[in-house]
N, C-alpha and C positions, 0 to 999 in steps of 0.2 A: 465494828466487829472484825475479827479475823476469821475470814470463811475462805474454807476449802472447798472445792468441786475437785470431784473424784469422778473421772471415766473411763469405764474398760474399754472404751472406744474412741478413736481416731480419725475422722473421715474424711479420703483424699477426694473425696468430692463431696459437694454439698448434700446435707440430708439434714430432715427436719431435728433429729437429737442435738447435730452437729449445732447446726441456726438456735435454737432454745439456749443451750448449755453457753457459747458463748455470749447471747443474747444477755441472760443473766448476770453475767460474771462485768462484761461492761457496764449493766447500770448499776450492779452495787457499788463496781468500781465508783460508779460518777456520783456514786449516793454515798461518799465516803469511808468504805469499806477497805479493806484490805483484801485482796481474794487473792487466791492460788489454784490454779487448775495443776491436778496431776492425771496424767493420760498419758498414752502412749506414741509418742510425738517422734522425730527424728531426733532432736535434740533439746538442752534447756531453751526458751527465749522469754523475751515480754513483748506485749501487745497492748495497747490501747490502757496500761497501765496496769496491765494483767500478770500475772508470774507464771509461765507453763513450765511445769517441770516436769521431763521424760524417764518413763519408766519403762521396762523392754518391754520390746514387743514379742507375742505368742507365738511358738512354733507349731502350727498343725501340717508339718512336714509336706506330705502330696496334696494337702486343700490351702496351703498358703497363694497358688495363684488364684483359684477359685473365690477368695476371701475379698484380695484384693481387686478383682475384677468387679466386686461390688462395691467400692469404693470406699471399704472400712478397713483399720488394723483393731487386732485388738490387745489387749493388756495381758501381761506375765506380771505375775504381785512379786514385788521387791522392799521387803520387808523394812531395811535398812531405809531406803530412799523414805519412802511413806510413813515412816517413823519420823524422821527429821523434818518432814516438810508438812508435818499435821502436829506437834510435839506442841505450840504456841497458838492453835486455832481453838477457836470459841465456838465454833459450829463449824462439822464437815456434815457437806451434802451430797449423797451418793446415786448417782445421775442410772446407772443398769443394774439388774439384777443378775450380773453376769461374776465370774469365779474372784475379780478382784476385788470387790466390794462385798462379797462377801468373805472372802479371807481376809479382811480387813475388820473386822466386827469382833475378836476378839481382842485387840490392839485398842480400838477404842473403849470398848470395857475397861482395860488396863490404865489406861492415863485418864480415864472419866473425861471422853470427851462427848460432847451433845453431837448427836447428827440427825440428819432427817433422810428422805429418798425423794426422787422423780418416780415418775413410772412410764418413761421411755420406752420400753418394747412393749409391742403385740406378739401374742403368740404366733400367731400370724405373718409377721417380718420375720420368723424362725421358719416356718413350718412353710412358708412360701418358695424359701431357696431349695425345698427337695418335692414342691406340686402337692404338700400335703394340706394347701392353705385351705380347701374347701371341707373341709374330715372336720365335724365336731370336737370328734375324739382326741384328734390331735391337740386341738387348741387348748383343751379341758384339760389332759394331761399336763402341758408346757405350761397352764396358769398356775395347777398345782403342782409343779417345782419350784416356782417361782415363790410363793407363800412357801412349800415346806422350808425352804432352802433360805429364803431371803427375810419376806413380808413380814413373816412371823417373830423378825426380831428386827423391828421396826414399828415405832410409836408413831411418827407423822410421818407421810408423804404426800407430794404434790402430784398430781390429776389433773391432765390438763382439760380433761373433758369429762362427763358422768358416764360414757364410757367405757373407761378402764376402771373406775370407780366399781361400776355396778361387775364386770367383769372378774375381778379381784375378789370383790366380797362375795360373790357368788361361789369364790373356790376357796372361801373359808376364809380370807382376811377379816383380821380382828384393828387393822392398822386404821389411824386418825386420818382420813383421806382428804384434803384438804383441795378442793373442785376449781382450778385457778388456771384460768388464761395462759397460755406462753406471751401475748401480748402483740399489739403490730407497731413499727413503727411509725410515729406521728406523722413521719416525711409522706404516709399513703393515704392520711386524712387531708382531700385539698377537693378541691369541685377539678371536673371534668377539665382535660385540656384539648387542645388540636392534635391528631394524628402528626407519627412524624411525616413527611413529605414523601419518604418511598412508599408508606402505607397508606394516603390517604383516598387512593381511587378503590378499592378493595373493604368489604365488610372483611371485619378482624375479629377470630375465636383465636382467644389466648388459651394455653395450660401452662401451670411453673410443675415442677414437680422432678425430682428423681425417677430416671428412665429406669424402672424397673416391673417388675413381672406385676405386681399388686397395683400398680398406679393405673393402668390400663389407660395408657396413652392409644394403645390399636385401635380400641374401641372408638377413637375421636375421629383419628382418620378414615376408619370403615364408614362411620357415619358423615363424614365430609362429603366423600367419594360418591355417596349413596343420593348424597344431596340434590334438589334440583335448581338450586342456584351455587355448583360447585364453581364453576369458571368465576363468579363473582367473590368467591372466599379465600381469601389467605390464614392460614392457621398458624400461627408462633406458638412452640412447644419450647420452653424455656427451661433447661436444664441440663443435666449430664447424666451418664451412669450406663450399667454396662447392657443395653439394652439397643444402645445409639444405633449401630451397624443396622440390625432389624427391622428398627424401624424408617432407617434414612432407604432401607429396601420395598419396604411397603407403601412409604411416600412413594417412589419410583415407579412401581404398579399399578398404583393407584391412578397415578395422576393428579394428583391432587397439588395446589398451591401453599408448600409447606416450608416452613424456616426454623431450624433446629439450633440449640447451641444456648452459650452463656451469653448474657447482654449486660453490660457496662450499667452499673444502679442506674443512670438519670437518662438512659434511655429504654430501661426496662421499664421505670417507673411512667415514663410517658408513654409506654404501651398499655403498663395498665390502666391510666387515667384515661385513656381513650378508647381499648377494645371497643368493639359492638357487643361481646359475650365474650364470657369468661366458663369454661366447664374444668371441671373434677369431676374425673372418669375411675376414681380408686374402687376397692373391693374392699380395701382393704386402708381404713385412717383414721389415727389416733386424736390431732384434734385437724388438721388440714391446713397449718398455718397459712400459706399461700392461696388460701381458699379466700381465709379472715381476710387479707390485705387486698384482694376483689372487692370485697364486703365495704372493708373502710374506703376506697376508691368511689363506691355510690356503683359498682359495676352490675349487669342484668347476669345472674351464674346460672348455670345448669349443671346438676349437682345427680350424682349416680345414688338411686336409691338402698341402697346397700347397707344390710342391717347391720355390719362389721367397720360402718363409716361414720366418724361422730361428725358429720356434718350435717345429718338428718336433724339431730336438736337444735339447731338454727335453721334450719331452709324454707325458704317458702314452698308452699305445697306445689306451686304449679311450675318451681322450677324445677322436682322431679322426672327423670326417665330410667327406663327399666334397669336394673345393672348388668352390665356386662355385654348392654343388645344395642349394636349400631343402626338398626332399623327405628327403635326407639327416640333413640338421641339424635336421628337424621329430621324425623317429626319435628321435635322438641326445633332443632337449627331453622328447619322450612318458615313454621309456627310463626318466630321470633325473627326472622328474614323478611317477612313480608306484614309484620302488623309492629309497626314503630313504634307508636303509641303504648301498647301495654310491653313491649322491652322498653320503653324509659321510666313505663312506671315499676317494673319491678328492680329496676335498677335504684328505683327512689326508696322503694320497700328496703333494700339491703340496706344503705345506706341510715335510714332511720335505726335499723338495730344495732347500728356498728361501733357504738358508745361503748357496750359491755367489752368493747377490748383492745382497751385503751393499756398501751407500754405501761404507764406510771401507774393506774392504779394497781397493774397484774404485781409490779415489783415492789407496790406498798404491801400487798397481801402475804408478796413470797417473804419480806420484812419480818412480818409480824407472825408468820410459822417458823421462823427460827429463833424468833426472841421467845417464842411459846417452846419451843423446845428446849432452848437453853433452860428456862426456868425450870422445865420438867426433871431433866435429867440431871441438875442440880438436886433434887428429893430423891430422885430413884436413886442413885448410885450413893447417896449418903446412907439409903433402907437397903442396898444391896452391896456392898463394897468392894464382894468376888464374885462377880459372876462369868459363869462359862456356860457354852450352846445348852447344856445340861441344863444348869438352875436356870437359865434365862427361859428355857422351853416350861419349868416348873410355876414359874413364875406368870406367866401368858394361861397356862393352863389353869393356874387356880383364877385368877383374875376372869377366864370365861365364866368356871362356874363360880 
């Protein structure tokens, strides 16, 4: 196939859309596909056999450094560009519900091209960057834009958890939600190894994640701090974003034994094949990739109870603590500190469920939603041959009732 990936987003540091989106595009690559990302890039390039072509980037004038302080650019639709470089695709897949993707929707009507979606944002990564993340109203509002605007003229999309599934159709999606892994790579299925050498006098609590407000990295260190075998723990908070300063200040106050920053894959990876504990501290997670790759590793996690975190549908009950409460999650560290025994069984617990997210079978599935699409929209556009927002909205509507 020739498949396109389409994102109004660009991310100068790593985030979980950013890891999925490319994730994808390399194994259909390797799955003999032809892909094309179009995103808002500095420039054309290739990658890993990939074709990225740049489309401008967004002026939001006085919140352009704010934007990029969070480590994203985002997309200006360029009509011309996106015509030409989706003109020969067999399926484009549309990664956000954000302005390019859908100014994109009547172009593909136009040359009957099939496409599908992700469902990349929470309302919540919106409504987090102004503190409105904890407001129902908020969220409910931002899902229904997202359906009026987007959803609603979209037959499949991919879901990476029941999550955003149930979230979605709860604000009216009529869309084919298809419940599918982003998937971990094989390289985090392997048995346990040795700490590295600077680590190995030290009980190790790992976090990956994006330094941002939702991830509630505070929480981990409040809870370290709190600890009564703190002198004994070193914590690696593994990642970037614009949160760093804050917290590299609250290490500092804390006093705590903390190591922040990016780490080289096959020294990351031997941190997580040997942590003592692994936590996710989010309020806020769509499916927790870096949670899963804990999971495939066989690691013992501690996972924030948080009804807005699809990490609850996989966790074990007793690796729950409160959300958002470092006196909770300092229990939880004490607890699993001093009884060995049941942290290497529930590290054995994760490890037995961790089959369900496995790379290949997630990208046999994302497969076979685009070859079901293509088929689809081979009928529909033959039974509709003009359609605009107008008859397509006419269309969805008779099809409810």
């Amino acid at each position: 196939m020739n498949i396109v990936i389409l994102s109004d987003m660009f991310a100068l540091v790593a985030n979980g859309t950013s890891t999925a989106y490319r994730t994808l595009a390399k194994e259909m690559a390797k799955r003999g596909h032809n892909v094309t990302v179009i995103a808002p890039c500095e420039k054309n390039f290739e990658e890993d056999g990939i074709k990225f072509v740049a489309v401008p980037v967004k002026n939001f004038y006085c919140f352009n450094g704010y934007i990029r302080k969070n480590g994203v650019i985002l997309a200006q639709y360029d009509e011309d560009i996106v015509r030409e470089n989706i003109k020969d695709a067999d399926i484009v897949h549309l990664l956000l519900p954000f302005s390019m993707s859908r100014k994109i929707l009547p172009l593909l009507w136009e040359l009957k091209i099939p496409y599908t979606s992700a469902t990349h944002a929470q309302a919540e990564n919106l409504s987090a960057h102004v503190g409105l993340q904890k407001w129902g109203f908020a969220t409910k509002v931002i899902y229904k834009e997202f359906v009026k605007h987007f959803y609603d003229y979209v037959a499949f999309a991919h879901a990476p958890s029941k999550l955003m599934k149930e979230d979605l159709e709860t604000s009216g999606a009529k869309t084919h939600f298809k419940v599918i892994t982003n998937g971990v790579n094989d390289k985090f299925f392997a048995e346990k190894t040795e700490k590295p050498p600077e680590y190995a006098k030290k009980f190790i609590i790992l976090s990956s994640g994006r330094y941002a407000r939702e991830k509630r990295q505070d929480v981990i260190i409040k809870a370290i701090a709190l600890s009564k075998h703190k002198k004994d723990i070193k914590l690696v908070l593994a990642g970037q974003g614009p949160l760093k300063r804050k917290y590299e200040k609250l290490i500092a106050k804390t006093g705590i034994d903390a190591e922040m920053g990016y780490f080289d894959f096959e020294i990351f990876n031997k941190i997580y094949k040997s942590c003592d504990l692994y936590v996710h501290a989010s309020d806020i997670e769509l499916e927790g990739i870096s949670f899963l790759e804990a999971v495939a590793c066989g690691r013992p996690c501690l996972l924030s109870d948080s009804k807005r975190a699809a990490m609850r549908f996989y966790a074990n009950k007793d690796s729950l603590f409160k959300a958002g409460n470092p006196k909770s999650l300092a229990k939880k560290i004490d607890y699993y500190f001093e009884h060995d025994k049941e942290r290497q069984e529930l590290g054995k617990w994760y490890a037995e469920h961790s089959n369900q997210f496995k790379l290949a079978d997630a990208m046999e599935q994302m497969e076979k939603m685009f070859e079901e699409a293509i088929v689809y929209y081979k009928f529909f556009y033959r039974k509709h041959p003009n359609l605009t927002k107008k008859s397509y909205k006419k269309i969805i509507k008779s099809q409810k009732n």
